[in-house]
The first five atom37 places (N, CA, C, CB, O) and aatype in JSON, in Angstrom:
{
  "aatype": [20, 20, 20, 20, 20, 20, 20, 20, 20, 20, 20, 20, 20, 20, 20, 20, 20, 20, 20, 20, 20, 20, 20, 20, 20, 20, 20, 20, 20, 20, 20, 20, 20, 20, 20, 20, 20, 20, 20, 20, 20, 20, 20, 20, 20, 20, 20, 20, 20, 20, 20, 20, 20, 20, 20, 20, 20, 20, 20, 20, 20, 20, 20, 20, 20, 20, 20, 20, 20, 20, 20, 20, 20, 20, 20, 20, 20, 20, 20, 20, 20, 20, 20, 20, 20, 20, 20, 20, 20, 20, 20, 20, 20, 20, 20, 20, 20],
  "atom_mask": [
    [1, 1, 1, 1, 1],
    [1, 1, 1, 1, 1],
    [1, 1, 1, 1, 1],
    [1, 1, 1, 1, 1],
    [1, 1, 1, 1, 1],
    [1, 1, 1, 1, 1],
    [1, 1, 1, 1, 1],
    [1, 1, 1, 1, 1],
    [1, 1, 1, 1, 1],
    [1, 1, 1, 1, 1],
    [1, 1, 1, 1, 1],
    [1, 1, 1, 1, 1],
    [1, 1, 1, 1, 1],
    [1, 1, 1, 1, 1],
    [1, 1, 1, 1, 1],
    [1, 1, 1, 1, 1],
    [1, 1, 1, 1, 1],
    [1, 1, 1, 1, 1],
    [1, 1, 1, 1, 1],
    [1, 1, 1, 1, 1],
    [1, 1, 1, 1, 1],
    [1, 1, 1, 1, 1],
    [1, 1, 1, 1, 1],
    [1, 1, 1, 1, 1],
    [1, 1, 1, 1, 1],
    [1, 1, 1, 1, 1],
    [1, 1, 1, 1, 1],
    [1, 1, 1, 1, 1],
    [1, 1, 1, 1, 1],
    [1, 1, 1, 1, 1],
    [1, 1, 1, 1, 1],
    [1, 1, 1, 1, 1],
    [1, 1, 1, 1, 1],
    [1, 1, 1, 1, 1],
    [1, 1, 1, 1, 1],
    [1, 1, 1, 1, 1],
    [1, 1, 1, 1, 1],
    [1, 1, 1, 1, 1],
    [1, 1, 1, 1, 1],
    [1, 1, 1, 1, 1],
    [1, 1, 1, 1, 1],
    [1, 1, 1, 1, 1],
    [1, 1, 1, 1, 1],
    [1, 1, 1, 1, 1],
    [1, 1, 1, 1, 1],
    [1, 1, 1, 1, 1],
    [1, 1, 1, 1, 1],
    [1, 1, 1, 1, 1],
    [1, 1, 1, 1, 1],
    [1, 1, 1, 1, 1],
    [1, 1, 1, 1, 1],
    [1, 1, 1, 1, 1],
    [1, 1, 1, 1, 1],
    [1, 1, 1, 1, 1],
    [1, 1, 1, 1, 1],
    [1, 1, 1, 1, 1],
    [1, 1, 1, 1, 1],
    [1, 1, 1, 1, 1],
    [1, 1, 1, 1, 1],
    [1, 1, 1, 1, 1],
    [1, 1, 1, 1, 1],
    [1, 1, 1, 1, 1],
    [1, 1, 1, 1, 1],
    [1, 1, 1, 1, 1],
    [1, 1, 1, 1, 1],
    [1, 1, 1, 1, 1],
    [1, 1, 1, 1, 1],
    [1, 1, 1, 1, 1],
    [1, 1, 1, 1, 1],
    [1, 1, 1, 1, 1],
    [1, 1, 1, 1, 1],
    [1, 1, 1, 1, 1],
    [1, 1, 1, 1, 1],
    [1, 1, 1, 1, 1],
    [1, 1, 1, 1, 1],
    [1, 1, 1, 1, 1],
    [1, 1, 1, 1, 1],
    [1, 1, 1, 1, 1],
    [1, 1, 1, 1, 1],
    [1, 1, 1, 1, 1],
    [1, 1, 1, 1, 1],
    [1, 1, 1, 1, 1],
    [1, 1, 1, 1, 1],
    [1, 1, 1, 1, 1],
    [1, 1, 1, 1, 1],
    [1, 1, 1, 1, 1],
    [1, 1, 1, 1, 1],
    [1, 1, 1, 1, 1],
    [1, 1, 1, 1, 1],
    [1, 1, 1, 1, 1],
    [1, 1, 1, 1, 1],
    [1, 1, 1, 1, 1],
    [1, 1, 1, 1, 1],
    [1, 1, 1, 1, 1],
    [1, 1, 1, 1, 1],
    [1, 1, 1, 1, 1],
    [1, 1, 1, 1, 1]
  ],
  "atom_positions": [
    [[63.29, -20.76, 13.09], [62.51, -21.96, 12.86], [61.06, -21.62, 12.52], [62.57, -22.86, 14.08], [60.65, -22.0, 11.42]],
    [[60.21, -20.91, 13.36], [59.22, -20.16, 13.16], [58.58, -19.51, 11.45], [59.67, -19.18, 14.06], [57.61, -19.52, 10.69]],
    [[59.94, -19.01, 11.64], [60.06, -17.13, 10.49], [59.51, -17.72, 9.45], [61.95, -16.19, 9.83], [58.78, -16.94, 8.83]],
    [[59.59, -19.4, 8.74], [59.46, -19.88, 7.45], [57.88, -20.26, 7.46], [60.52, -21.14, 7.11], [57.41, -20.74, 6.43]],
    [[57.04, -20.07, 8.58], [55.28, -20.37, 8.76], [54.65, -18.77, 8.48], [54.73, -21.06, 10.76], [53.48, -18.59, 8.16]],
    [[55.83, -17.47, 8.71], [55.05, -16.14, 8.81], [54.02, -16.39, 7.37], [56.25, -14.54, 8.74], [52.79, -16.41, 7.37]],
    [[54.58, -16.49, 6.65], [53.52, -16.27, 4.94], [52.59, -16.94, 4.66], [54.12, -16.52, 3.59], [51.73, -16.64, 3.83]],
    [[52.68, -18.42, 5.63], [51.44, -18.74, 5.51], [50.69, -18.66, 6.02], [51.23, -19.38, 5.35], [49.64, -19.1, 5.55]],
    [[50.68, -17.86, 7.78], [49.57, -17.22, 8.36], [49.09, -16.28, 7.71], [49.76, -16.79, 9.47], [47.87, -16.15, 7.81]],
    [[49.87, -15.26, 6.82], [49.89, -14.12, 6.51], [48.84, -14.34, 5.51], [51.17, -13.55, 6.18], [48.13, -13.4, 5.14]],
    [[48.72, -15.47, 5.07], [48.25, -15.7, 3.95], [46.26, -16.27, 3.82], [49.41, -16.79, 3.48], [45.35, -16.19, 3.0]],
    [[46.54, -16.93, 5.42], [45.39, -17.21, 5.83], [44.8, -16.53, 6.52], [45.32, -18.05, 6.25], [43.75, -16.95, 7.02]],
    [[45.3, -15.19, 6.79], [44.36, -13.76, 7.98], [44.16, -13.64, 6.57], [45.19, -12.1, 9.31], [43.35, -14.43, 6.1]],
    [[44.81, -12.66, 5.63], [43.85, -12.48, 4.09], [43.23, -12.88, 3.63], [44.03, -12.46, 3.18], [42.42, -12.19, 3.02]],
    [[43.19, -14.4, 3.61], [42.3, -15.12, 2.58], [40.85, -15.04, 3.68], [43.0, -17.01, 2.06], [39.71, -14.86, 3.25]],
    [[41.17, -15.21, 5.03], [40.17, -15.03, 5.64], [39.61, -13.77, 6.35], [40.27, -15.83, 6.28], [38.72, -13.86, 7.2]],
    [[40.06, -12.77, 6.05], [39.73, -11.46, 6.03], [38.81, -11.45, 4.86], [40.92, -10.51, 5.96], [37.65, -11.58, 5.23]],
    [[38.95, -11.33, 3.44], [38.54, -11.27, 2.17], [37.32, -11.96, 2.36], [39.46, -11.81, 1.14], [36.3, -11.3, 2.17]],
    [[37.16, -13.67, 2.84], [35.41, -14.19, 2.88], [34.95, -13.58, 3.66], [34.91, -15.6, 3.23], [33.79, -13.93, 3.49]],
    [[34.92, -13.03, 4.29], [34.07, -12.28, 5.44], [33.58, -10.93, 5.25], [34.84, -12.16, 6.66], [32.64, -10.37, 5.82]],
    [[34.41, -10.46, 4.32], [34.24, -9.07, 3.59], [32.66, -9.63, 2.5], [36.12, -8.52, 2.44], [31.49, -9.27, 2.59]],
    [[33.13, -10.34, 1.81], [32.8, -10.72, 0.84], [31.21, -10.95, 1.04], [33.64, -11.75, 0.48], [30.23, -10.49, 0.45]],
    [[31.37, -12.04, 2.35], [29.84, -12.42, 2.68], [29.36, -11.3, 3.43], [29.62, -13.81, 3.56], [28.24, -11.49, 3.9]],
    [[29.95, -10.04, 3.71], [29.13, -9.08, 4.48], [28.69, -8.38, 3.39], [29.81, -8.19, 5.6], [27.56, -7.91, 3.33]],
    [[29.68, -8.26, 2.32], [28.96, -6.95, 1.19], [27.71, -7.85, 0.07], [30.67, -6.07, -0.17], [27.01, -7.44, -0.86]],
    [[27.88, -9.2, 0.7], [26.91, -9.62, -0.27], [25.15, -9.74, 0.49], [27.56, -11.24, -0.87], [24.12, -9.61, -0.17]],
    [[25.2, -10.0, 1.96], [24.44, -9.82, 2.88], [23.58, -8.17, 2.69], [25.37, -10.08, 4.16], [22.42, -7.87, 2.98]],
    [[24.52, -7.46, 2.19], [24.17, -5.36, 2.11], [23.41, -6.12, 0.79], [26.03, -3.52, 1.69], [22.28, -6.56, 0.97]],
    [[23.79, -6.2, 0.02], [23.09, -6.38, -1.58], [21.97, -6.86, -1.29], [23.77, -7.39, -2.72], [21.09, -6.05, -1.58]],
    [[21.48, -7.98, -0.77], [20.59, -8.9, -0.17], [19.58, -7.75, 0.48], [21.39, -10.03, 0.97], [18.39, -8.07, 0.62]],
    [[19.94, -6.6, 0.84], [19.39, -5.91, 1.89], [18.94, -4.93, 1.17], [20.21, -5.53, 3.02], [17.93, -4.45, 1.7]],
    [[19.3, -4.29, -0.04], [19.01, -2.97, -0.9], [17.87, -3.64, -1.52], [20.28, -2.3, -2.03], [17.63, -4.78, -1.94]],
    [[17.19, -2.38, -1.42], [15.7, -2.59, -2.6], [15.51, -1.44, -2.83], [14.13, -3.27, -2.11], [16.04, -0.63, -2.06]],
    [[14.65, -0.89, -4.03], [14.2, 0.22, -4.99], [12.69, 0.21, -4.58], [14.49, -0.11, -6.74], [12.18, -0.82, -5.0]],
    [[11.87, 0.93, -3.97], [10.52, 1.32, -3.43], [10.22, 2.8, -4.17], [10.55, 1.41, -1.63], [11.09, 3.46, -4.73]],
    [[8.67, 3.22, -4.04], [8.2, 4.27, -4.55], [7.79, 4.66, -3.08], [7.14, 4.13, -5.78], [7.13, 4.0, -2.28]],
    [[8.37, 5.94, -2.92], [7.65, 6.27, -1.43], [6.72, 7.63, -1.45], [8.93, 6.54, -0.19], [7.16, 8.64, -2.0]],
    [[5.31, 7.62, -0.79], [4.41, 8.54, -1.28], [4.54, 9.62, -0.02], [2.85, 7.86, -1.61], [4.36, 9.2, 1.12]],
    [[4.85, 11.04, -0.26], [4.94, 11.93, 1.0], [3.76, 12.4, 1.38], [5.77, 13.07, 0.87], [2.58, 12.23, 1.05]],
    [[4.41, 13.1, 2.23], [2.62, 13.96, 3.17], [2.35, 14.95, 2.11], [2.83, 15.18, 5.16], [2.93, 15.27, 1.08]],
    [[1.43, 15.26, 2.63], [0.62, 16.31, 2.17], [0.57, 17.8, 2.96], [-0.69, 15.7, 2.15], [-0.38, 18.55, 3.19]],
    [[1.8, 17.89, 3.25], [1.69, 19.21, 4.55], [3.06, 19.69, 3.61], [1.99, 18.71, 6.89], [3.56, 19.13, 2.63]],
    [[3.45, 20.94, 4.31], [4.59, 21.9, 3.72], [5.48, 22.3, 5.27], [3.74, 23.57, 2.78], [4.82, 22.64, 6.25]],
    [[6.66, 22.23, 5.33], [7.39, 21.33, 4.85], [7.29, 19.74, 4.77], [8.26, 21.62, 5.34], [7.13, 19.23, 5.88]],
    [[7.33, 19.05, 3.96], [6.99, 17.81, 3.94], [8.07, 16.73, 4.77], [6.83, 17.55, 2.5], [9.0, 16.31, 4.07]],
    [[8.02, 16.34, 5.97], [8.65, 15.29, 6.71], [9.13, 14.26, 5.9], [7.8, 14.73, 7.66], [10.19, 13.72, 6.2]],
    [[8.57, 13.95, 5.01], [9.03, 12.18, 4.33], [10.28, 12.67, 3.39], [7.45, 11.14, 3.03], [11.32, 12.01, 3.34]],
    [[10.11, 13.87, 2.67], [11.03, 14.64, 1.66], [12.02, 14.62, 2.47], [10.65, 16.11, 1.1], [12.88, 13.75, 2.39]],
    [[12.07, 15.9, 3.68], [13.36, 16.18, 4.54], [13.8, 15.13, 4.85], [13.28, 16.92, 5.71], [14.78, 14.89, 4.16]],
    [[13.57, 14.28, 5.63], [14.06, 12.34, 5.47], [15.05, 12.13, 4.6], [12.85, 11.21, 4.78], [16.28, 12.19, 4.69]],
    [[14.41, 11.91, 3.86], [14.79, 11.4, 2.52], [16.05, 12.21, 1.87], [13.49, 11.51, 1.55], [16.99, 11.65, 1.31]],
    [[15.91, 13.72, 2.05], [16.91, 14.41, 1.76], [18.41, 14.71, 2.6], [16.28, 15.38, 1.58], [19.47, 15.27, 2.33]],
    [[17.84, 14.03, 3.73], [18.77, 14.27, 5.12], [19.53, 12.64, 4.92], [17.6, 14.57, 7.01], [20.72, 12.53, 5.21]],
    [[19.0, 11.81, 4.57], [19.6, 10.51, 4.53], [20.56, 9.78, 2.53], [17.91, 9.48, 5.12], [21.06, 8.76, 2.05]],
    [[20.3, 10.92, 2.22], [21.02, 10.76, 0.78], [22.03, 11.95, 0.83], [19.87, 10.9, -0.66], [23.03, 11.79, 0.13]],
    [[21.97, 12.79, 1.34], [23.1, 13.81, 1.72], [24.15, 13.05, 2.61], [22.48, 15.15, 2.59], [25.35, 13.31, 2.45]],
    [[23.71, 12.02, 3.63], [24.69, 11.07, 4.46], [25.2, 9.62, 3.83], [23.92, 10.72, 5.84], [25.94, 8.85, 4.44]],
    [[24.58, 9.34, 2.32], [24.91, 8.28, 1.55], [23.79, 7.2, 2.01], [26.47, 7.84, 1.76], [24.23, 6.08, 1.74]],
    [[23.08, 7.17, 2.33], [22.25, 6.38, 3.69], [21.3, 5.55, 2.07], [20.9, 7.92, 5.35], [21.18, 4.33, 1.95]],
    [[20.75, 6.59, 1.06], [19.93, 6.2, 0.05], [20.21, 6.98, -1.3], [18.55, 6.37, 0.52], [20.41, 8.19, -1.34]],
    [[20.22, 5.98, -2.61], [20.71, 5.84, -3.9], [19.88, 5.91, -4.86], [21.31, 4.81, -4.05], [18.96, 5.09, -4.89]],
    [[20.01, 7.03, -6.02], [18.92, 6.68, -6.94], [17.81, 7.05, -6.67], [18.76, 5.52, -7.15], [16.73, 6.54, -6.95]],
    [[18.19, 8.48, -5.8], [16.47, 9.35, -5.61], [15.93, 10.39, -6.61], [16.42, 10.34, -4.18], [16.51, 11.44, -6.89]],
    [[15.07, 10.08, -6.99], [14.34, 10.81, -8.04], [12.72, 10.92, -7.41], [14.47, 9.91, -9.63], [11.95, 9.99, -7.16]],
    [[12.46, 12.77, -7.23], [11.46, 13.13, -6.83], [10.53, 13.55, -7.97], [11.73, 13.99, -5.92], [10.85, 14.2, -8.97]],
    [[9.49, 13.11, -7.69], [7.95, 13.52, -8.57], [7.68, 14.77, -8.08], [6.46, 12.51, -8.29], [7.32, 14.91, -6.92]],
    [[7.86, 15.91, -9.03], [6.72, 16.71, -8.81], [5.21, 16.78, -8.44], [6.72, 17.07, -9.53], [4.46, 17.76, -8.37]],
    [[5.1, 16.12, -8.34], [3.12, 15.82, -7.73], [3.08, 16.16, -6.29], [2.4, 13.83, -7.75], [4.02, 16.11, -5.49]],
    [[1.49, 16.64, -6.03], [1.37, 16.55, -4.66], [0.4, 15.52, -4.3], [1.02, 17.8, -4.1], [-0.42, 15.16, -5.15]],
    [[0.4, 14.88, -2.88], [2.03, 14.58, -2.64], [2.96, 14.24, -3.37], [2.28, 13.76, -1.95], [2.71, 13.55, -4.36]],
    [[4.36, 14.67, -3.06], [5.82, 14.05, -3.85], [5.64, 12.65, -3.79], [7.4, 14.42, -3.08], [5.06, 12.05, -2.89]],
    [[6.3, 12.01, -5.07], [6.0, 10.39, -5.38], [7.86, 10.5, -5.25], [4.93, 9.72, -7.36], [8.56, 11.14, -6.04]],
    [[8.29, 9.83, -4.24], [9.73, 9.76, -4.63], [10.61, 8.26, -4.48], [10.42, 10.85, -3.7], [11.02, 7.66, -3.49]],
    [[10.7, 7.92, -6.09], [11.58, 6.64, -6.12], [12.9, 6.95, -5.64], [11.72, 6.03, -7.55], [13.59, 7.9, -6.0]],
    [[13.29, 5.85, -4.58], [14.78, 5.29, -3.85], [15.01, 4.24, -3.88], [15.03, 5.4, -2.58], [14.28, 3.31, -4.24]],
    [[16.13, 4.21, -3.5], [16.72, 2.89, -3.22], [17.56, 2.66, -2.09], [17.44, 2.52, -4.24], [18.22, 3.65, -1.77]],
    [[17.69, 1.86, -1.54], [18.01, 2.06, 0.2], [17.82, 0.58, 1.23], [16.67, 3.37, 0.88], [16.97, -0.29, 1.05]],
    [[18.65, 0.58, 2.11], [18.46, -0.74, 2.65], [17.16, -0.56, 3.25], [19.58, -1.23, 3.67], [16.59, 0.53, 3.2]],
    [[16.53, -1.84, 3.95], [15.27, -2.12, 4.22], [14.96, -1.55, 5.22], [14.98, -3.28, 4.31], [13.81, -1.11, 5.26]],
    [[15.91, -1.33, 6.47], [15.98, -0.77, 7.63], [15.8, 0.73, 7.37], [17.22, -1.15, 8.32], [15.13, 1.59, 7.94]],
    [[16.48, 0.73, 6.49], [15.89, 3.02, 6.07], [14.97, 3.0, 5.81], [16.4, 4.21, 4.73], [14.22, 3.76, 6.42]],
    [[14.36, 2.09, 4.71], [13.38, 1.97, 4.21], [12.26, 2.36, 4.76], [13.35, 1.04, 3.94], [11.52, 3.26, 4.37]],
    [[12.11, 1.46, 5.92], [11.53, 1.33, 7.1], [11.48, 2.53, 7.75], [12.1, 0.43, 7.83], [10.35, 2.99, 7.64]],
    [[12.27, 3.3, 8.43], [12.07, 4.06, 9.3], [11.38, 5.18, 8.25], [13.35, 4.37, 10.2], [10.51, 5.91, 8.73]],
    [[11.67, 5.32, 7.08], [11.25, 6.38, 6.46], [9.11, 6.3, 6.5], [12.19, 6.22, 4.75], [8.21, 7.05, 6.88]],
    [[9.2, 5.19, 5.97], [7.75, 4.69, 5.91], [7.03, 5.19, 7.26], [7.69, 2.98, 5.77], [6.06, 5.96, 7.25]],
    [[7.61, 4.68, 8.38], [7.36, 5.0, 9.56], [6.87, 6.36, 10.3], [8.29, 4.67, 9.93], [6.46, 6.56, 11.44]],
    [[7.09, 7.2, 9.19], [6.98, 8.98, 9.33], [5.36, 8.77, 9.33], [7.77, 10.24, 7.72], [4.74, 8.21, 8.43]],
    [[4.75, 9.36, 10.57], [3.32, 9.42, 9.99], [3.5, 10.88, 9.28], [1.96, 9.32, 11.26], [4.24, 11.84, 9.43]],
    [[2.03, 10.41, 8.12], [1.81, 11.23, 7.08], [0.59, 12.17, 7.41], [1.6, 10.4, 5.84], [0.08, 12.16, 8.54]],
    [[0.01, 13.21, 6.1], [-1.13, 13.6, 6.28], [-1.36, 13.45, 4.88], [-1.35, 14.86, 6.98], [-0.43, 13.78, 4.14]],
    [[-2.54, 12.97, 4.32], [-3.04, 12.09, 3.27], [-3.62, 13.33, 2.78], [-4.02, 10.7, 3.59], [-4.11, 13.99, 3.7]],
    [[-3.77, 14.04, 1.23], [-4.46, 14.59, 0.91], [-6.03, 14.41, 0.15], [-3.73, 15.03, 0.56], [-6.08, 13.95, -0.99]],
    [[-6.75, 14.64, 0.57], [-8.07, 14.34, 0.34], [-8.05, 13.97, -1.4], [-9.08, 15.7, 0.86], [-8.51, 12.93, -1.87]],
    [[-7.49, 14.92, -2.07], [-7.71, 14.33, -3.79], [-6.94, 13.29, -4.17], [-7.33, 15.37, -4.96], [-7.07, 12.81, -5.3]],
    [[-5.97, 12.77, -3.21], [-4.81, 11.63, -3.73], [-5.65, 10.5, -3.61], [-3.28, 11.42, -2.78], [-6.24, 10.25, -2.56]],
    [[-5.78, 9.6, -4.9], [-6.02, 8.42, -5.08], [-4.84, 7.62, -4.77], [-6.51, 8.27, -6.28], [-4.88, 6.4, -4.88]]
  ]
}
């Protein structure tokens, strides 16, 4: 009596599995942004190793480092990395405008 309702539960854990997916991966999108982030001025540079330690773990997308000192390095990355990266205190080099 039951057995003839299985497909349409079956049907409504998927359909409602899928919005929830949906509104979480659209919530991540909502959350990614592209920043220029400016490093220290010391050797080894803290903001670099960061940065290199968290794109080796998938963490940040679309890193491209400036040769300059300090390194100028465009990412892309949720706001929360973002964040902690920024968070590195720096040492400012006297000629950097």
């Amino acid at each position: 009596m039951y057995l003839k309702y299985i497909p349409v539960y079956l049907s409504l854990i998927f359909i409602t599995g899928c919005t929830s997916v949906d509104s979480d991966e659209t919530a991540i999108e909502q959350d990614v942004v592209r920043v220029l982030i400016i490093g220290s001025a010391e050797h080894p540079d803290p903001v670099l190793e960061m940065v290199r330690e968290l794109e080796n773990k998938g963490m940040l997308q679309n890193v491209i480092v400036r040769e300059s000192f300090p390194v100028q390095i465009d990412v892309t990355g949720s706001r929360s990395v973002i964040k902690r990266i920024k968070a590195i205190p720096i040492k400012v080099s006297p000629g950097f405008k």
